[in-house]
N, C-alpha and C positions, 0 to 999 in steps of 0.2 A: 174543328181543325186542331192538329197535334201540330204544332209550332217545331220542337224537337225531333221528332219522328220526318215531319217534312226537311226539315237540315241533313238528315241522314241519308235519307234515301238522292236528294238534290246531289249533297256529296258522291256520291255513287252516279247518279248522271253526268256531272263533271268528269268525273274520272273514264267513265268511258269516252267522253269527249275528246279528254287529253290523249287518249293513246292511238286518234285518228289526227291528232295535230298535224301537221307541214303534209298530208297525203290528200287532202280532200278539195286542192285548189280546181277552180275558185270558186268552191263552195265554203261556208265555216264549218269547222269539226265542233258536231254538236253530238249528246249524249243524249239517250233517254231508258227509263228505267219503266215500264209498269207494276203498280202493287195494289193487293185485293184489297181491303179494307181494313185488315188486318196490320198492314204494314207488309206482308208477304210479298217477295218480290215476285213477281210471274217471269217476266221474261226483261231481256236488257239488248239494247240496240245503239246502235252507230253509224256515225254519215262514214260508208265505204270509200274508197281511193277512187279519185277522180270527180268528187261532192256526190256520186248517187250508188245504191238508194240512198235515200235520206236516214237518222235516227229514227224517228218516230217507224218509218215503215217499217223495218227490219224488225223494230220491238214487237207492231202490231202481226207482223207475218208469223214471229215465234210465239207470239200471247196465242195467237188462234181463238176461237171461243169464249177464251176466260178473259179475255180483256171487255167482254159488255161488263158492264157499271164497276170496272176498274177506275185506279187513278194513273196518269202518266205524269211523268217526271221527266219535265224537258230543260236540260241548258241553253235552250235561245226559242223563245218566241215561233210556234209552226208555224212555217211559211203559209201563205194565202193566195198567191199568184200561180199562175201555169208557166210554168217553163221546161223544161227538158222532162220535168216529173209534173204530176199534178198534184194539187193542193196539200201538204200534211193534215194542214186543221182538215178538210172533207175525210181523209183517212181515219183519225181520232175518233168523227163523230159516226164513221160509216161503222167504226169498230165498235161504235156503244161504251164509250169510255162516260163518264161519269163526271171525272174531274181532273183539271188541267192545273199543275201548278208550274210553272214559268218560271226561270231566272232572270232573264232579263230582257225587254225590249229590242225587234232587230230593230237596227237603224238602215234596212235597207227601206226606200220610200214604198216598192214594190208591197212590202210587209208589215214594217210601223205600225201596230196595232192591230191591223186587219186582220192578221188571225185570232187573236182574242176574240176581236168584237167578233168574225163570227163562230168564235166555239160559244161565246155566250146567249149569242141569237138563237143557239139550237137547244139553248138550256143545260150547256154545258158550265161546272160552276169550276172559275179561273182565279186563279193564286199567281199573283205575280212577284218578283223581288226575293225570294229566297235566295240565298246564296249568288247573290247579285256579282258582287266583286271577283267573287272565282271562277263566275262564268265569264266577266267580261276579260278578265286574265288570258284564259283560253284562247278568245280571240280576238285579241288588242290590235292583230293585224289587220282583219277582214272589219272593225269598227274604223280603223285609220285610214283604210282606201275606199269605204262608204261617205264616210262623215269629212275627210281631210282630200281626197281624191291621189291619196299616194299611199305605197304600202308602209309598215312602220316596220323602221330601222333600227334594228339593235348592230352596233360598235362590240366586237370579241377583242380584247385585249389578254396578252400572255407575256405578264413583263415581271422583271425585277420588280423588288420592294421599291425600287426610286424610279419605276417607271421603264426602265428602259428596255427595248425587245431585242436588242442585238450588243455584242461589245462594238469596240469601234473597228476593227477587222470584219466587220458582219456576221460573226458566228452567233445562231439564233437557236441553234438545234443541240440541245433541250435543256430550256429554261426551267420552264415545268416540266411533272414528272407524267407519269404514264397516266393517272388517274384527272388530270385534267384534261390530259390531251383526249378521254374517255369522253369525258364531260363536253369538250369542243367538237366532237363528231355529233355526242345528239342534240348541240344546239345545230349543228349543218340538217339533223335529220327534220327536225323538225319548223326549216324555213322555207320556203315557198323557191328562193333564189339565195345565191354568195355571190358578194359580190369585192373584187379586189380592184387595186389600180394595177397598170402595168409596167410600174418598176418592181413592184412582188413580184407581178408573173413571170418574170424575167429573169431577177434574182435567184425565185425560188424554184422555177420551174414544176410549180404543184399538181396534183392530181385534181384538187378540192372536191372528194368523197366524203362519202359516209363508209369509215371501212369498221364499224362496228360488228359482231359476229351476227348473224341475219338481219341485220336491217340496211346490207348493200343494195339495197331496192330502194332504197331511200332518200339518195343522194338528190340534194337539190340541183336547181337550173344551173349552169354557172358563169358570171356576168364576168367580163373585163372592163373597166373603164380607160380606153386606151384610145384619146383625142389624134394623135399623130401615126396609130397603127404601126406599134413600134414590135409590136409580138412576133414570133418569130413562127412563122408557119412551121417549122416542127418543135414547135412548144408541143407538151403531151395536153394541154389545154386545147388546139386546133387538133391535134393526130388523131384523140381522140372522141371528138367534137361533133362524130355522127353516131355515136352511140351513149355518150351522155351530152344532153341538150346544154349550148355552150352560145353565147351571147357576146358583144363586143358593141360595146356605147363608144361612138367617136364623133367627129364633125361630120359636116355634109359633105365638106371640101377633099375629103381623102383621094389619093389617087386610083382611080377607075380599076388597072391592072391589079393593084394591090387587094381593094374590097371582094373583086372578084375571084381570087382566090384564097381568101378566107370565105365567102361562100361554096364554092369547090368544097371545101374541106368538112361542110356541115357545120359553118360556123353563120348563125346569125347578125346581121350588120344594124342596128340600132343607130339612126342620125338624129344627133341630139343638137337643138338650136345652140347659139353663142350664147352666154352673158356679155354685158359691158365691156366686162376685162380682158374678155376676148379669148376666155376661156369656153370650155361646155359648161350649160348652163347648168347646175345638177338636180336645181328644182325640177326643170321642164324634163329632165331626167327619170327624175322619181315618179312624177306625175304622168310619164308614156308610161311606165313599166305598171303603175299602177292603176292606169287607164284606158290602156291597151291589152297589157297582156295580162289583167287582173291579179299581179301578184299583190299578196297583202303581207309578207314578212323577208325582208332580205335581210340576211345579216352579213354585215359589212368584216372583213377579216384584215383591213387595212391595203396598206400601209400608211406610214405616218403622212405623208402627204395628200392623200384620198381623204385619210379619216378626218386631216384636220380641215379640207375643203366642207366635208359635207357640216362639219361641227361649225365652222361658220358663217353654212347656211342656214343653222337650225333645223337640221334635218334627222338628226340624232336624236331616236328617243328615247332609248335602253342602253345601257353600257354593260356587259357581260366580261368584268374585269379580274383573268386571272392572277394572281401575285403569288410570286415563289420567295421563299426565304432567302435569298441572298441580294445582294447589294453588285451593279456593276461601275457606278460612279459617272461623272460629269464627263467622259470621252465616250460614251456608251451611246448609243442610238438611241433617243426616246420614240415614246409611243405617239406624238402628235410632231406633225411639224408646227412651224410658229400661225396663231393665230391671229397675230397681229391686235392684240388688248393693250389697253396704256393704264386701264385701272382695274381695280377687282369688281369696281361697279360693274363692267362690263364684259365678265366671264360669263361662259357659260355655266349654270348650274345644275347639278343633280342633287337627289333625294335616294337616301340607300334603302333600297328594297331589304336585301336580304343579306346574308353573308355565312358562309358554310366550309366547312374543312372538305377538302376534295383531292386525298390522298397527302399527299407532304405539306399542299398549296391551299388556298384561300381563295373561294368565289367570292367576289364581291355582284352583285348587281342592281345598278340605280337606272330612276327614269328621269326623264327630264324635268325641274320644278317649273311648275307654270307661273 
């Protein structure tokens, strides 16, 4: 076993992985690579739009022949169950592969090992753990709505250096420059669902696209959390609601005439139980959307009142925070409302991933410290 040589080619199934990201709900976008023994790659594969085929098939349909006593190169664990497809791992060993080296474990109960064990039953020899951490990157969503039963939430923030997303006049357009605003579409491309509250939708009247140049195809679900059904039926959010699929979380309790013509409109009605406070609940929220309708990544685009409910339900996993070089000061909108803390023992915490120049502006992105 070539320890480096497996890192390289691993790298290269990820990466295929990554550029089926936010398209393969609700399957995970997985990657795989075959190579001869040489290290030669044969052929390269990906979970298509809509989770099928699978990676693995695609690679083995373009390998054809030369994948017997190849090796593949998979970013998640072959499936082992029948569902819409049958088996990956039967696929591998039906293709005469040789050797399976693995990134990481699915944690769906369906597959959890079970494919391993049987690529090994048939004397297939399996490599697990390479490039572990970049595969589970990939899909930190579809591990959060297996293992947590909700999908994971990343918070887009686009503020001043002090935080704030609007002055106090509400002028918001444009904090950041064009190359963030680049960067905030392909985080849309590649989420499952956007989800806003409906003082944004109101405010801003958004399209919430992917208007990147070909990847209009791309555009996630798009969620309102809007308890009182305050949207205005010619929001471009409802108008255009039967051709991009367009959602609306609110009480049980709405009024009959109203739900039914946000249904009219192609607009889905999501009844989301109370909490205590007598608000929606946003747990029981996250937990339909990711147990119903299998999403595993929404990302949240505020506003400050949404973002700071779900941040104080600990819902918040990811923070995707742009900062532009200017300053707009203490009468400025900030990016959360109050969270209600009395000490710093009991803030929420992050851990900074990364951090990147992104045109004039600065990504920052953290996950939540456990």
């Amino acid at each position: 076993m070539n320890l480096a040589l497996d890192e390289r080619l691993m790298d290269m199934a990820v990466a295929q992985a990554r550029r089926s990201a936010g398209t393969t709900m609700p399957n995970p976008a997985v990657g795989c690579i075959i190579a001869d023994r040489s290290g030669q790659v044969i052929a390269r594969g990906r979970t298509q739009a809509g989770g099928r085929p699978h990676a693995e098939i695609m690679a083995i349909e373009a390998a054809g022949a030369r994948a017997k006593g190849a090796t593949a190169y998979v970013s998640l664990e072959p499936c082992a169950h029948h569902g819409k497809t049958p088996p990956c791992a039967d696929a591998l060993i039906a293709a005469g592969i040789a050797r399976v080296v693995s990134a990481i474990e699915d944690p769906d109960p369906r597959v959890k090992g079970g494919g391993h064990a049987r690529l090994r039953a048939a004397g297939i020899a399996v490599s697990v753990g390479v490039r572990e951490r970049d595969a589970f990157e990939v899909n930190a969503g579809f591990f959060s709505r297996i293992m947590k039963g909700r999908p994971l939430l990343t918070l887009k923030i686009a503020s001043s250096l002090d935080g704030m997303i609007a002055t106090h006049a509400g002028e918001s357009q444009w904090i950041t420059g064009e190359g963030a605003r680049a960067a905030g579409h392909l985080l849309r491309a590649r989420a499952d669902a956007i989800l806003i509250g409906s003082g944004t939708a109101i405010a801003d009247n958004p399209d919430l696209t992917c208007r990147l140049p070909g990847m209009e195809g791309h555009s996630p679900i798009r969620i309102i959390a809007d308890g009182r059904l305050r949207l205005p039926l010619t929001s471009k959010l409802v108008r255009t609601a039967k051709t991009v699929p367009t959602m609306v979380l609110t009480r049980g309790d709405g009024a009959e005439a109203r739900l039914e013509a946000y249904v009219e409109s192609g607009v889905e009605i999501v009844k989301v139980p109370l909490a205590p406070s007598g608000l929606m609940d946003m747990a029981a929220a996250m937990a339909i959307l990711g147990q119903d309708y299998l999403f595993s990544h929404v990302l949240v685009e505020g506003g400050a009142r949404l973002s700071s409910t779900l941040m104080q339900a600990g819902l918040i996993d990811r923070i995707a925070w742009f900062r532009a070089a200017r300053l707009i000061g203490g009468d400025g909108r900030p990016s959360l409302a109050s969270l209600g803390t009395r000490s710093l023992a009991n803030t929420p915490r992050f851990r900074l991933i990364t951090s990147r120049q992104v045109g004039e502006d600065v990504l920052e992105t953290f996950e939540a410290a456990s």
